[in-house]
N, CA, C and O of each residue as an XYZ file, in Angstrom:
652
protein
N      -0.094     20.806     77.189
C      -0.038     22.053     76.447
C       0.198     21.730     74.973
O       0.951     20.853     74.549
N      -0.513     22.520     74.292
C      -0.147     22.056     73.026
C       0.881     22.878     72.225
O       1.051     24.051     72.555
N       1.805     22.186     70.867
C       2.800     22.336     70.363
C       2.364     23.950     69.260
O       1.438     24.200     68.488
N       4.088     25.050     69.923
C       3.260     26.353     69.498
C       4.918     26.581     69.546
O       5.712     25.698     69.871
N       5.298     28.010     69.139
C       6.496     28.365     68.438
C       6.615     29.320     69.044
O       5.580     29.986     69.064
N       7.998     30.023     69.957
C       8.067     30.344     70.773
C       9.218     31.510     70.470
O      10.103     30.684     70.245
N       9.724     32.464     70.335
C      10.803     33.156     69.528
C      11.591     33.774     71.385
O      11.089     34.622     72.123
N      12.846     32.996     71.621
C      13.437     33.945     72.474
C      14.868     35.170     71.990
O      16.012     34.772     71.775
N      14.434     36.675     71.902
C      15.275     37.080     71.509
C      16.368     37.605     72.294
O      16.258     37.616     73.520
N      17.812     38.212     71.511
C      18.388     38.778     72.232
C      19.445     38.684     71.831
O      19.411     37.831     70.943
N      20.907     39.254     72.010
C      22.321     39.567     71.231
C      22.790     38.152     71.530
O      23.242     37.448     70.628
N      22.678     37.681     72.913
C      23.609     36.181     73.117
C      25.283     36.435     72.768
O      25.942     35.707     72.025
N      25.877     37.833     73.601
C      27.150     38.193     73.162
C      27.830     37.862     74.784
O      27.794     38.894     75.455
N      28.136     37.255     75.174
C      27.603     35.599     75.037
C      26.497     34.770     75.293
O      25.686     35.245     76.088
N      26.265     33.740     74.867
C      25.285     32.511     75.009
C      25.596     31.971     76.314
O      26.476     31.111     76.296
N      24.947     32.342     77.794
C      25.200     31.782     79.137
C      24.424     30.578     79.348
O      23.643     30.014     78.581
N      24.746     30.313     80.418
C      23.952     29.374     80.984
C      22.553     29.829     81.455
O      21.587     29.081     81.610
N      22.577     30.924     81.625
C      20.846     31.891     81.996
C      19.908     31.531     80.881
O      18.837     30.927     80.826
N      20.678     32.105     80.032
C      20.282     31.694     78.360
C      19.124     30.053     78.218
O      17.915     29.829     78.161
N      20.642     29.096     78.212
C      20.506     27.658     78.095
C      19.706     27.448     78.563
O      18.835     26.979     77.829
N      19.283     27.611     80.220
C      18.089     27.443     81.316
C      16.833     28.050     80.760
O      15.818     27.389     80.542
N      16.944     29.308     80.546
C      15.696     29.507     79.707
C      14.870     28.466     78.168
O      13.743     28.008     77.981
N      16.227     28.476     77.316
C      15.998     27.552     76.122
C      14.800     26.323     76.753
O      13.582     26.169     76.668
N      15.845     25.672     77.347
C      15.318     24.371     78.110
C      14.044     24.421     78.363
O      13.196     23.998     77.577
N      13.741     25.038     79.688
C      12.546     25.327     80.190
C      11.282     26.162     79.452
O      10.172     26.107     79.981
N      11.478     26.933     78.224
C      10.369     26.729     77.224
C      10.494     25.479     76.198
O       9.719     25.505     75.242
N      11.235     24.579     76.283
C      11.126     23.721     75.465
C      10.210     22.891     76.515
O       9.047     22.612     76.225
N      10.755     22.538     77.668
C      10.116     21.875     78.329
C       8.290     21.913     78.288
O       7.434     21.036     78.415
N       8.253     23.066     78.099
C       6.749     23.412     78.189
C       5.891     22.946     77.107
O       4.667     22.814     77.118
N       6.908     22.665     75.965
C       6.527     22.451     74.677
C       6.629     22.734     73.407
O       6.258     22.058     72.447
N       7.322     24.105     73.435
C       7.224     24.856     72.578
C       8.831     24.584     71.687
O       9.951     24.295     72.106
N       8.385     24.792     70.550
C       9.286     24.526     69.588
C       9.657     26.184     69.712
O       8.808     27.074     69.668
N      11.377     26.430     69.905
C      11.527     27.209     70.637
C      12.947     28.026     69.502
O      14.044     27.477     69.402
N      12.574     29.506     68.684
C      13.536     29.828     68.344
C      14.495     30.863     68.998
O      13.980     31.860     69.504
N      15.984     30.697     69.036
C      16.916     31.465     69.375
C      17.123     32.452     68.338
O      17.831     32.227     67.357
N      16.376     33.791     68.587
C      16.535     34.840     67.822
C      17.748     35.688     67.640
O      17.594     36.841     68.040
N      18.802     35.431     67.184
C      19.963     36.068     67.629
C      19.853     37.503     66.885
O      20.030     37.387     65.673
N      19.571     38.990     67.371
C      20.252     39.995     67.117
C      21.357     40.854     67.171
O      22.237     40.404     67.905
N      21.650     42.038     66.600
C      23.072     42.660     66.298
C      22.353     43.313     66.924
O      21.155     43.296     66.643
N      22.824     44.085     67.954
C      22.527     45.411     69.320
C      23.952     46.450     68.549
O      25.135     46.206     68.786
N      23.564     47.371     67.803
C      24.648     48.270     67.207
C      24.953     49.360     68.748
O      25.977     50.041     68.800
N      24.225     49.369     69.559
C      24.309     49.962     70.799
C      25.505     49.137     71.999
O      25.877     49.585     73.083
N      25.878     47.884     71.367
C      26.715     47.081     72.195
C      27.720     46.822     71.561
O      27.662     46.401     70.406
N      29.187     47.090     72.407
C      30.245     46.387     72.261
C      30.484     45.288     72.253
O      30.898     44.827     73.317
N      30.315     44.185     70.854
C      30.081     42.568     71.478
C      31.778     42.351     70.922
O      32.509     43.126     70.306
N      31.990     41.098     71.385
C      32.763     40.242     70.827
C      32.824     39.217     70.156
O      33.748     38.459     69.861
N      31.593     39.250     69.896
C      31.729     37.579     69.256
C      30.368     38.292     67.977
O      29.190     38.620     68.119
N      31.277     38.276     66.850
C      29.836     38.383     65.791
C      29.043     37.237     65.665
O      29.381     36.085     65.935
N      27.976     37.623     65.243
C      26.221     37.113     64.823
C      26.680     35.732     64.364
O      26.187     34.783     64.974
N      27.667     35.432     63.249
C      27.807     34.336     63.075
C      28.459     33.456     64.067
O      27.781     32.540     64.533
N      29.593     33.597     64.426
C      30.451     33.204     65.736
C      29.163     33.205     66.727
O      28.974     32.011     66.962
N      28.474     33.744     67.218
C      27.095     33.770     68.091
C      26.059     32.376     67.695
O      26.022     31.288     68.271
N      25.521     32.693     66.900
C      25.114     31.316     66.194
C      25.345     29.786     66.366
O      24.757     28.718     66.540
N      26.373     30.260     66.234
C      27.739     28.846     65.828
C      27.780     27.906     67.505
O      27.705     26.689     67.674
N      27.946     29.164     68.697
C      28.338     28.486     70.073
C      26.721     27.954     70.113
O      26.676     26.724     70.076
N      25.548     28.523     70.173
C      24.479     28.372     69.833
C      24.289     27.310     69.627
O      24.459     26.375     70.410
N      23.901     27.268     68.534
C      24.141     25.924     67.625
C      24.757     24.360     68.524
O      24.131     23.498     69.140
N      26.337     24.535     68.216
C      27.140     23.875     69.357
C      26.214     23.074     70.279
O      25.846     21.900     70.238
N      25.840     24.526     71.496
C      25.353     24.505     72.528
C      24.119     22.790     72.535
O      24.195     21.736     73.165
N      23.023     23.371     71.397
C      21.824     22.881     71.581
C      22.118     21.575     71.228
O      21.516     20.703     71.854
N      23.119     21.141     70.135
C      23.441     19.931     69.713
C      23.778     18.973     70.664
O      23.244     17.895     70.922
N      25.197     19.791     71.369
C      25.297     19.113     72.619
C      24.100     18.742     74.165
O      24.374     17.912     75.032
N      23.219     19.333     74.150
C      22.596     19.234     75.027
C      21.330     18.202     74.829
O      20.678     17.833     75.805
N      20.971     17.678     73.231
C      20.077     17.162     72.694
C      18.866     18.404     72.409
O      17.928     17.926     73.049
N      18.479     19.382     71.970
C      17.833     20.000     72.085
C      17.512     20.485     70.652
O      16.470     20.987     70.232
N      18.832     20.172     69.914
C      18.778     20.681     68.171
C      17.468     20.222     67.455
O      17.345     20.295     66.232
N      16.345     19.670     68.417
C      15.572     18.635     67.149
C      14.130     19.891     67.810
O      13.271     20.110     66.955
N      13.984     20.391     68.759
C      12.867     21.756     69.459
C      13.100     22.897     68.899
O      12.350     23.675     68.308
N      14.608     22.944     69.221
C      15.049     24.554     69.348
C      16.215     24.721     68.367
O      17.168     23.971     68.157
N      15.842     26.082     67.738
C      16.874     25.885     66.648
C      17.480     28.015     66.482
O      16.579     28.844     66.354
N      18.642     28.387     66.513
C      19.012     29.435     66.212
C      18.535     29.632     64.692
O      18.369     28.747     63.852
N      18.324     31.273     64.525
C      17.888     31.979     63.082
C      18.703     33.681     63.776
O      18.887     34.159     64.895
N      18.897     33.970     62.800
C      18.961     35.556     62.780
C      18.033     36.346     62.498
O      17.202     36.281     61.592
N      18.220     37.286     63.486
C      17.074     38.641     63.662
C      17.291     39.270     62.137
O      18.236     39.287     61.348
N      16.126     39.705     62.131
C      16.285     40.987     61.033
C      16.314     41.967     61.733
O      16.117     41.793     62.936
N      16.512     43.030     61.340
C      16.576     44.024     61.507
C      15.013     44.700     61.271
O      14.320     44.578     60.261
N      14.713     45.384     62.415
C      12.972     45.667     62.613
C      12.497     45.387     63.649
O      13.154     45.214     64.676
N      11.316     45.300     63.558
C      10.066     44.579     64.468
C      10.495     43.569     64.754
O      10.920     42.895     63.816
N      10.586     43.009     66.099
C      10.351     41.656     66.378
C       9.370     41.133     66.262
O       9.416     39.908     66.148
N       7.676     42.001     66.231
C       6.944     41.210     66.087
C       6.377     40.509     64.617
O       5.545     39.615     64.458
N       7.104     41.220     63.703
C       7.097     40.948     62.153
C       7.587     39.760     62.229
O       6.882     38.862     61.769
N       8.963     39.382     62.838
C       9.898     38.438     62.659
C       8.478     37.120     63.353
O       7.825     36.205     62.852
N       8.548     37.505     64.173
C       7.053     36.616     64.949
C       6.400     35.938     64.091
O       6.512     34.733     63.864
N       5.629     36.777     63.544
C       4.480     36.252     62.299
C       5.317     35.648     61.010
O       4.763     34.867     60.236
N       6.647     36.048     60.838
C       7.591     35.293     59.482
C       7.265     33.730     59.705
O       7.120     32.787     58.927
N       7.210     33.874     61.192
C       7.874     32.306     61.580
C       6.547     31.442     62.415
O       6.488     30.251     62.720
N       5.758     32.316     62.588
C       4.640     31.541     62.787
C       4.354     31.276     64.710
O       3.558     30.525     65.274
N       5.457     32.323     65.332
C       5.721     32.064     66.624
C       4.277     32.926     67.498
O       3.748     34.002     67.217
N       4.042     32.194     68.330
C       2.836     32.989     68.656
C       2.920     34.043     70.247
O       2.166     34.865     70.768
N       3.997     33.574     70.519
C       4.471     34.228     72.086
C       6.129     34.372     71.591
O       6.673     33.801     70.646
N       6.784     35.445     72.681
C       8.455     35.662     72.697
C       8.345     35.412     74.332
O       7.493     35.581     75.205
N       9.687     34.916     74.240
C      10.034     34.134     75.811
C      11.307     35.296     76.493
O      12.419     35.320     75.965
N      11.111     35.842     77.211
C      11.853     36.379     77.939
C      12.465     36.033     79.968
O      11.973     35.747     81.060
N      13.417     36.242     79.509
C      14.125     36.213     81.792
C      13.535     36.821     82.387
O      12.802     37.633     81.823
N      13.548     36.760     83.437
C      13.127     38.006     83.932
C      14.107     37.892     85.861
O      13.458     37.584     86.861
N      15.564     38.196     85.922
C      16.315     38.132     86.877
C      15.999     39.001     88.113
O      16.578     38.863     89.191
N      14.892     40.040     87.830
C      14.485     41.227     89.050
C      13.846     42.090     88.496
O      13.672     42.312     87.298
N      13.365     42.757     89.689
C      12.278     43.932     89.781
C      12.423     44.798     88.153
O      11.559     45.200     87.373
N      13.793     44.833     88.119
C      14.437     46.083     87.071
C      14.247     45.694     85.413
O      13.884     46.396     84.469
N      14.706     44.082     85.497
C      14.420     44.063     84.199
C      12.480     43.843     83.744
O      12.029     44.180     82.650
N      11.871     43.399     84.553
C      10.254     43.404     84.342
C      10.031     45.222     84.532
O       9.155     45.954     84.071
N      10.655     45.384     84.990
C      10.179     47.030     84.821
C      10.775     47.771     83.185
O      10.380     48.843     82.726
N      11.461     47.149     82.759
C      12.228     47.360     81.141
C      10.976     46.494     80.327
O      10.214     46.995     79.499
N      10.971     45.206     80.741
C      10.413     44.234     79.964
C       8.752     44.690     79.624
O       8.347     45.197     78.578
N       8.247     44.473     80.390
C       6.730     45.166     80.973
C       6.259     46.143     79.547
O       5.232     45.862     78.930
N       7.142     47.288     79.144
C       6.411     47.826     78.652
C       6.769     47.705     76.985
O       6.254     48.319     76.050
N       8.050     46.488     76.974
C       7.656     46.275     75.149
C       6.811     44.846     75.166
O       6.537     44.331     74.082
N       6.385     44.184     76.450
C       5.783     42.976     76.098
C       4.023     43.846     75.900
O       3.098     43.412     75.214
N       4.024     44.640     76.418
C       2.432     45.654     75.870
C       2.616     46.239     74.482
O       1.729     46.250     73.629
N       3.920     46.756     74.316
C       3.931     46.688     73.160
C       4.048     45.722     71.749
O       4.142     45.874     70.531
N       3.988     44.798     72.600
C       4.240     43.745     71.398
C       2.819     42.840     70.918
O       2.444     42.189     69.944
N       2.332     43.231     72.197
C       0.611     42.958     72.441
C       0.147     43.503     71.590
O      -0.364     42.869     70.667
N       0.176     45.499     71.616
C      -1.154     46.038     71.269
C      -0.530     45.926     69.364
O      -1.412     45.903     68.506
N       0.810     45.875     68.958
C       1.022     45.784     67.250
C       0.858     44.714     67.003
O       1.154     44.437     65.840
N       0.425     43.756     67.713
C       0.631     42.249     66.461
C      -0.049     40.890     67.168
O      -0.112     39.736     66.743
N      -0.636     41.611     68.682
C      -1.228     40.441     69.376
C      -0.569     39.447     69.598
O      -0.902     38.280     69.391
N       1.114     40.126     70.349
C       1.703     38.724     70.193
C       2.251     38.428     72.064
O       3.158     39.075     72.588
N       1.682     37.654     72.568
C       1.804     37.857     74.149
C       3.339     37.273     74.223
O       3.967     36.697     73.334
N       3.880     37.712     76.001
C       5.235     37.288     76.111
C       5.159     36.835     77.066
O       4.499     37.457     77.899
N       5.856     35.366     77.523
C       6.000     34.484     78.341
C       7.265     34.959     79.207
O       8.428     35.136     78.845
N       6.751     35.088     80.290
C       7.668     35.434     81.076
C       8.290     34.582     81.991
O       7.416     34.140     82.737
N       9.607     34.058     82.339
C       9.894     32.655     82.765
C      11.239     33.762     84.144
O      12.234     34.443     83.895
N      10.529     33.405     85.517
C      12.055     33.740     86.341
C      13.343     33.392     86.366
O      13.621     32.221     86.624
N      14.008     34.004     86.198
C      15.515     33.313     86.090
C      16.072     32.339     87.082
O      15.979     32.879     88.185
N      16.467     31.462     87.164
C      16.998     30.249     88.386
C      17.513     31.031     89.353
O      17.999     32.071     88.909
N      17.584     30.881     90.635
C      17.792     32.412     91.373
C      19.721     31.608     91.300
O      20.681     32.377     91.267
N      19.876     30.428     91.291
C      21.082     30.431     91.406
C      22.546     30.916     89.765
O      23.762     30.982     89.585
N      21.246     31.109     89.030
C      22.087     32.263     87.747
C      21.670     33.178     87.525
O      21.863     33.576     86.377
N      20.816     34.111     88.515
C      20.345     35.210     88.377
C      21.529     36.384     88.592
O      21.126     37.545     88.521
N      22.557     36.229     88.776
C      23.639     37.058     88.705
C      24.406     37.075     87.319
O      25.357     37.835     87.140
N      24.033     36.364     86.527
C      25.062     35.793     85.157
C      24.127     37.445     84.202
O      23.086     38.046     84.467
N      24.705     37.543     83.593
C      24.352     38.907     82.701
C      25.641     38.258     81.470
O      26.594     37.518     81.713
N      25.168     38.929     80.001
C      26.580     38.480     78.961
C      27.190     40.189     79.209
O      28.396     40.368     79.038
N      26.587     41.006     79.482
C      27.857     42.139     79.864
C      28.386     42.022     80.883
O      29.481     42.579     80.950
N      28.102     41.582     81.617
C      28.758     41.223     82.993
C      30.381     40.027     82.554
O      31.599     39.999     82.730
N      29.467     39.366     82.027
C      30.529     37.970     81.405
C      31.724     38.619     80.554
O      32.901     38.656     80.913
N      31.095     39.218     79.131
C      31.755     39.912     78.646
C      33.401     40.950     79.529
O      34.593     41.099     79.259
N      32.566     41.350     80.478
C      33.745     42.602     80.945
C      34.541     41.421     82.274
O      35.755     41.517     82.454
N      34.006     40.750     82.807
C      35.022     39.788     83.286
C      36.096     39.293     82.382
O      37.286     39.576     82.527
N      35.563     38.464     81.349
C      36.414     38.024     80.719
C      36.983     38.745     80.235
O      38.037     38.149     80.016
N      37.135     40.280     79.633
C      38.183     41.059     79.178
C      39.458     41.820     80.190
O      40.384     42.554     79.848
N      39.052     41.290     81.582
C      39.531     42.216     81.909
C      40.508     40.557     83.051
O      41.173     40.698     84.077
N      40.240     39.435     82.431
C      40.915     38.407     82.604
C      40.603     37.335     83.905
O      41.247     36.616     84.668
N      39.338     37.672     83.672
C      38.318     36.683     85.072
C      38.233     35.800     84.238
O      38.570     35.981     83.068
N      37.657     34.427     84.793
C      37.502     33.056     84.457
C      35.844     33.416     84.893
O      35.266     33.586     85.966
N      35.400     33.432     83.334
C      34.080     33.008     83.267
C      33.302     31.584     82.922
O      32.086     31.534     82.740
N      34.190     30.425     82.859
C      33.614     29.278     82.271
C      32.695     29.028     83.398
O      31.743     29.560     82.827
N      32.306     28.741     84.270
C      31.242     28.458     85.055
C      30.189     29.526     84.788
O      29.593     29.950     85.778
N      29.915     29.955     83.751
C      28.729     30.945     83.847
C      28.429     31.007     82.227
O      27.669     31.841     81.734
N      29.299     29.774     81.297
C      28.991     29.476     80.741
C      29.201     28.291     79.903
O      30.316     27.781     80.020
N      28.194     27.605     78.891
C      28.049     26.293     78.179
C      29.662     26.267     77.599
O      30.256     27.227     77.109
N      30.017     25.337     77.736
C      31.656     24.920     76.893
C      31.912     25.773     75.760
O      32.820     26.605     75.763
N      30.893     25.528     74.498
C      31.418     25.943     73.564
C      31.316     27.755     73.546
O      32.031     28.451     72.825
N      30.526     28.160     74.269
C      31.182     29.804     74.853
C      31.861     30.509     75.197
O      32.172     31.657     74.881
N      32.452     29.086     76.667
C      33.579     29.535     76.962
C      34.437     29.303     76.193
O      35.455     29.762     76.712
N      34.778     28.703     74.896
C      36.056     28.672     74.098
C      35.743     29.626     73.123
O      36.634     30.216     72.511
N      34.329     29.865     72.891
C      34.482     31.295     71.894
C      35.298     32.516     72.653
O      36.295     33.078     72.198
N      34.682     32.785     73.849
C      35.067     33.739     74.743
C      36.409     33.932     74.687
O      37.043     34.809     74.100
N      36.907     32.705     75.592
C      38.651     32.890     75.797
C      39.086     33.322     74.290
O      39.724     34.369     74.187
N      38.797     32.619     73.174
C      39.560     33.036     72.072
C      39.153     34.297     71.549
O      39.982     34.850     70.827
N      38.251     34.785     71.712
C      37.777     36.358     71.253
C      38.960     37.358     72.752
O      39.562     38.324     72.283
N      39.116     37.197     73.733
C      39.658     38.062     74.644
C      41.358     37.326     74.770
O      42.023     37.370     75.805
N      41.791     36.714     73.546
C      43.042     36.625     73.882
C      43.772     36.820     72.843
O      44.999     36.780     72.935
């Protein structure tokens, strides 16, 4: 396959291991692969954009991956604008069940018919197909041990944002 730019977006309030698995596995494919981090003003996060970034970041360094895949911040807008900024020719999305391809489905047509920009759709590992960051999120606030559901440097953002 040849070398093409790949934009996966999304809040990353937190950065899971669902996440990571995805990263990976479009890198694997080839693709020089960006972590689009957006602000969801519709979500209660804990960890701001920069702090987001940062475990990010962390994350890919530690894993060897910093030299494919690299975090940027969303603008605010179109994702598919952000697309063409950067030269990405597909967005990489999960897809954990029926429910979210039934969400997904109709902005990856939309992302088609404004800017011709197709979306790679990758299944989630069925053994982290339960990991969600609101899910993570409300465990950990409410004093569950989420480190198995996520990369190290998350779980120490996490614990220190909920304590």
């Amino acid at each position: 396959m040849s070398q093409s730019t790949v934009v996966l977006p999304g809040s990353f309030d937190p950065f899971t291991l669902g996440h990571l698995d995805l990263v990976r596995r479009a890198a694997a494919l080839g693709h020089d692969v960006i972590v689009a981090v957006s602000h969801n003003p519709s979500k209660k996060g804990l960890l701001d954009l920069d702090q987001r970034r940062a475990v990010i970041d962390e994350t890919l360094a530690a894993e060897g991956l910093d030299g494919a895949v690299r975090s940027q911040a969303l603008p605010r807008g179109l994702l598919v604008d952000f697309c063409r900024e950067v030269g990405a020719g597909a967005v990489v999305r999960g897809l954990r069940s029926q429910l979210d391809l039934a969400y997904e489905e109709q902005m990856a047509r939309m992302n088609r018919h404004l800017a011709g920009i197709d979306t790679l759709f990758l299944l989630t590992d069925a053994a982290l197909s339960h990991i969600s960051s609101s899910l993570v999120r409300e465990v950990a606030q409410l004093g569950g041990d989420v480190d198995d559901m996520l990369p190290p440097a998350a779980a120490r953002a996490i614990r220190a944002a909920v304590s």
